[in-house]
C-alpha positions in Angstrom: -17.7 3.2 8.6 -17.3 6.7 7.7 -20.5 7.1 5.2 -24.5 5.8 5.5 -24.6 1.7 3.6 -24.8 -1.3 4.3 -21.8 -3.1 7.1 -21.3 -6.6 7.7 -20.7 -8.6 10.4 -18.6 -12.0 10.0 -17.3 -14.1 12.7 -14.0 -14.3 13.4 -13.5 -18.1 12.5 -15.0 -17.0 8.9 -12.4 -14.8 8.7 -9.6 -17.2 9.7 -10.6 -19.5 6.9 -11.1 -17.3 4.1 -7.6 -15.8 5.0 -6.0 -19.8 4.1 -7.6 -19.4 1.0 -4.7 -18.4 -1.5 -7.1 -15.7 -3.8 -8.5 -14.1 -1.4 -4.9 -13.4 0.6 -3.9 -12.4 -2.9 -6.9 -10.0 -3.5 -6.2 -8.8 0.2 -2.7 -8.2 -0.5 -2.9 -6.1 -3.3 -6.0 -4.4 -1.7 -2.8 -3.7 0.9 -0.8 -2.4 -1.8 -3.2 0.0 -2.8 -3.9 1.2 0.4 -0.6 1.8 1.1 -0.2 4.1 -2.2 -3.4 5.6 -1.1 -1.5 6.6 2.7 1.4 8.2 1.0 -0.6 10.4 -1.3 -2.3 11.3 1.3 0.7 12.5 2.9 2.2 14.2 0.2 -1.1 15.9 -0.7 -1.8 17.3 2.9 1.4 19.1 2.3 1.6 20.3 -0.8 -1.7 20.9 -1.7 -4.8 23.5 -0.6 -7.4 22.5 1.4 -9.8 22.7 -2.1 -7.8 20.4 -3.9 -7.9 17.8 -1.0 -11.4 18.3 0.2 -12.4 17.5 -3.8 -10.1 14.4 -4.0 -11.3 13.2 -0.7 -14.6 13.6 -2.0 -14.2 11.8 -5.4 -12.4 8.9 -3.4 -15.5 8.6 -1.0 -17.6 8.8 -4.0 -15.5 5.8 -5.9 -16.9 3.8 -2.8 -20.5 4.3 -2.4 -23.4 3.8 -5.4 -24.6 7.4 -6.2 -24.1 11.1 -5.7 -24.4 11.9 -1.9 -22.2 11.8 1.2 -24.2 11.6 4.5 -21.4 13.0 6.6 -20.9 16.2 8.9 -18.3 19.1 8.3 -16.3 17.7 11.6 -15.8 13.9 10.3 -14.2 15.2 7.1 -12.2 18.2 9.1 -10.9 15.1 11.1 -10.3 12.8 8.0 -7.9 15.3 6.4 -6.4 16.8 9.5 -7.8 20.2 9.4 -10.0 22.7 10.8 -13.7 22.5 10.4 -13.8 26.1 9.8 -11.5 25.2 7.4 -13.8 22.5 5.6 -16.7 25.0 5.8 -15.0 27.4 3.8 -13.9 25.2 0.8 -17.1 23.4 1.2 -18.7 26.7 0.4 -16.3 27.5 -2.2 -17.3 24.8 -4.2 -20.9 25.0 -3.6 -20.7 28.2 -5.0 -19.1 26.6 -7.9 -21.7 24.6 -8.8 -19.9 21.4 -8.0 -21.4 20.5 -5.0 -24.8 21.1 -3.0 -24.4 20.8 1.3 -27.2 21.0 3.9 -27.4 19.9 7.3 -24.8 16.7 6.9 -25.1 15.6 3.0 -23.1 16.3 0.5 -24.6 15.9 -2.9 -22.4 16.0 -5.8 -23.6 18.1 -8.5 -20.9 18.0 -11.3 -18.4 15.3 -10.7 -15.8 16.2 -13.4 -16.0 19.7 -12.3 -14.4 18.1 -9.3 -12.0 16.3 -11.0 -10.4 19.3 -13.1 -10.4 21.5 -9.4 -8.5 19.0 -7.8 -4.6 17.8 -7.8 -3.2 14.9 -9.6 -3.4 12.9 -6.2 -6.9 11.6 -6.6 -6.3 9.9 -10.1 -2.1 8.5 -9.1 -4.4 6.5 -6.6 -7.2 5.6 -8.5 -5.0 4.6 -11.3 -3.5 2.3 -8.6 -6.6 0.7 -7.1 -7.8 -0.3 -10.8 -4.7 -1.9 -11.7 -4.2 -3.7 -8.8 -8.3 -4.6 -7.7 -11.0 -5.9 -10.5 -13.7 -2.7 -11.0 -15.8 -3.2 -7.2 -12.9 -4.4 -5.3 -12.4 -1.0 -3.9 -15.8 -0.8 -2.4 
C-alpha cells in the first residue's frame, strides 16, 4: 500500500477460486490491460515530461484511488515512485503549493484545487484515465 485505507487480507485458496470464476478473470484481465497502458505512460512521461507535470499526474492518479482530498505520504515515497530526487519532489511540491493547488505539511498532501492540477499537468494522466474507465466499471480502479 502506498497511501493510509483500508487493506485486505484473503487466503490464498479464496483467491484460487475466484480466479476459475470466468467475470472475475475477465475484470482482472482488463484491470491488466489498463495497468499495462498505465506502465507505458509512465515511461514515456518520465522522459518527456518535467518533474511538475509528473508529480501532478501522479497525484491526480493517487487521488482517482482514494475517497477524498489528502495523500498521507512522505516526499521520499513519491521521489521513489517516479524515479527522482527528493530534493527534486520538494521543489515542485513547493511550486505548486505556492500555486494554490496543493497544501503539504509534515507527510500529507491535501489537494486544494484539483482542476488546477489537471490544466498544470501533461496529457499522460487523462490517456490513462481514459483507459481505466473504458476498460473497468467507475470503482474498479480503486
Amino acid at each position: 500500500m502506498q497511501s493510509a485505507g483500508l487493506g485486505y487480507r484473503l487466503a490464498s485458496q479464496s483467491i484460487k477460486e475466484e480466479f476459475q470464476n470466468p467475470a472475475v478473470l475477465h475484470v482482472l484481465l482488463l484491470y491488466t490491460q489498463a495497468l499495462i497502458t498505465q506502465m507505458s505512460q509512465t515511461a514515456v512521461c518520465n522522459r518527456h515530461h518535467t518533474l511538475d507535470q509528473q508529480l501532478c499526474r501522479w497525484l491526480l492518479l493517487s487521488l482517482d484511488r482514494l475517497h477524498g482530498n489528502q495523500l498521507v505520504m512522505t516526499q521520499e515515497l513519491i521521489a521513489n515512485m517516479l524515479g527522482v530526487r527528493r530534493q527534486g519532489v520538494t521543489e515542485a511540491a513547493h511550486r505548486l503549493q505556492d500555486a494554490g493547488l496543493i497544501r503539504y505539511a509534515r507527510g500529507c498532501i491535501s489537494v486544494l484545487d484539483r482542476s488546477g492540477l489537471e490544466q498544470r499537468t501533461c496529457e499522460c494522466y487523462a490517456v490513462v484515465r481514459r483507459e481505466y474507465d473504458r476498460l473497468l466499471p467507475r470503482g474498479a480502479a480503486t
